[in-house]
Structure formats: structure tokens, C-alpha cells
C-alpha positions, -999 to +999 in steps of 0.1 A: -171+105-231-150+109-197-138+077-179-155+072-148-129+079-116-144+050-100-132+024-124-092+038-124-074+009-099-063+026-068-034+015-046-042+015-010-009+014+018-004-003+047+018-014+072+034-044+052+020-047+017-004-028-005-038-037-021-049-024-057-086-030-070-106-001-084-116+031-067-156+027-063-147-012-050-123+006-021-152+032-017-174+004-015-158-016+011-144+012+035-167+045+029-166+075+007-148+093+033-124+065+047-090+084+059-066+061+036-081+074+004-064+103+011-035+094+027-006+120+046+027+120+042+052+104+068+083+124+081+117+106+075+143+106+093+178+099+071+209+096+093+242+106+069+272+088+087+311+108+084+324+095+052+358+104+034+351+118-001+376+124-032+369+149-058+395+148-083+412+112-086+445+111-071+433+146-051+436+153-016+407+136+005+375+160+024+359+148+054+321+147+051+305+151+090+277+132+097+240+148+098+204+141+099+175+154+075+142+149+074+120+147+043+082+138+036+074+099+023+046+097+003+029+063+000+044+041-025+040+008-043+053-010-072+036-006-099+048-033-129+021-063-131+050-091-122+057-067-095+024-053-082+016-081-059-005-115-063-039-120-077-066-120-051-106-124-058-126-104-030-159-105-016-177-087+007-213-078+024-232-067-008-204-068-033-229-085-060-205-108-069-162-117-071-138-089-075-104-092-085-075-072-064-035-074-064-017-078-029+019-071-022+029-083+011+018-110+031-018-122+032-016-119+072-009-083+067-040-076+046-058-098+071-049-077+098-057-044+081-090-052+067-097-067+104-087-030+119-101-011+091-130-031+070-167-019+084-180-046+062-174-081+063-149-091+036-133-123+027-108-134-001-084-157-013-057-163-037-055-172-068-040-205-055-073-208-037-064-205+002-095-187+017-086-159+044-110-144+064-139-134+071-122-098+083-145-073+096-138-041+121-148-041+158-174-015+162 
């Protein structure tokens, strides 16, 4: 029997932090067709300053000029449990109960997002027990 795709956790980016929870929750919360499920890449600028480099020990010294390049940043996260983020229980209109959810970053940060992004209204708190929210997007 196939897993279902819904219940594989899913890591969704932001600016400042991350938030992992299961794929039909995030579907559930945002929409089937909510642009951050399918996240693009950024472009990156790296900036290479002039260094002195030495091949051969005790060799004569090159001169490396500075450049720039550009590469594509895919969304990343960390992805070890102690690493992952904190424990979070979420719960939003018509959620039929708690859900559990890791955050890395600050809580403000998610606050801010599901405020900008959430059509449903969602609160949560840690596992500490500090509520945040409720967070819902201006229509």
C-alpha cells in the first residue's frame, strides 16, 4: 500500500525561520494551490575578493582577481530534530483539533508570515506554552 503524500512533513521557507508540519495540514491552512508549496529559486550574488594563492609550498605566489557569480538558492532548512526548530501545537479555523509543527526562527517571524499569508485564522504556541496569535491575512 502507497503512503499517502499528504502525511510526508513538508518544510515551508520564509523570511527568518521555517515551519515543518505535514503536507495536507500546510494544504489545509493556505490552499492546494498556495505559491510557497512550490517555491522558486533565488539568484545569488557571491562577491570573490583578490586573494594571493600558493600552489606548491615554498612556490612562487599567483594573484587571484576578484569576480562576481551568480548561482540559484533553493530553499533550505535544517533538517536534524535538535536542529529542525522548536515544537509548536497549531490550530486553525476547522483544523478538528491540535497539530503539532517545528519552527526555526523566531516566533515573531512566523507571526508575521502567517499574518501576510494565512487565509484562515490560525493560532499556536509553544511547547513552553506562550500563545501567539490569532494570525489571519487581510483580504
Amino acid at each position: 500500500m502507497e503512503a499517502d503524500p499528504d502525511a510526508r512533513d513538508f518544510t515551508l521557507n520564509y523570511e527568518g525561520g521555517s515551519l515543518t508540519m505535514p503536507l495536507g495540514n500546510l494544504k489545509d491552512i493556505f490552499g492546494d494551490d498556495f505559491e510557497d508549496l512550490s517555491p522558486d529559486p533565488v539568484d545569488t550574488k557571491v562577491t570573490v575578493s583578490q586573494q594571493t594563492r600558493v600552489r606548491v609550498i615554498g612556490g612562487s605566489s599567483t594573484t587571484i582577481l576578484p569576480y562576481t557569480y551568480t548561482y540559484k538558492q533553493w530553499p533550505t532548512s535544517e533538517s536534524s530534530n535538535s536542529a529542525a526548530g522548536k515544537v509548536c501545537i497549531f490550530k486553525w479555523k476547522d483544523s478538528d483539533g491540535d497539530w503539532q509543527g517545528r519552527v526555526t526562527g523566531s516566533m515573531a517571524d512566523l507571526g508575521s508570515y502567517l499574518n501576510s499569508k494565512s487565509p484562515k485564522t490560525i493560532n499556536f504556541r509553544t511547547e513552553r506554552g506562550t500563545k501567539y496569535g490569532p494570525f489571519k491575512k487581510d483580504s
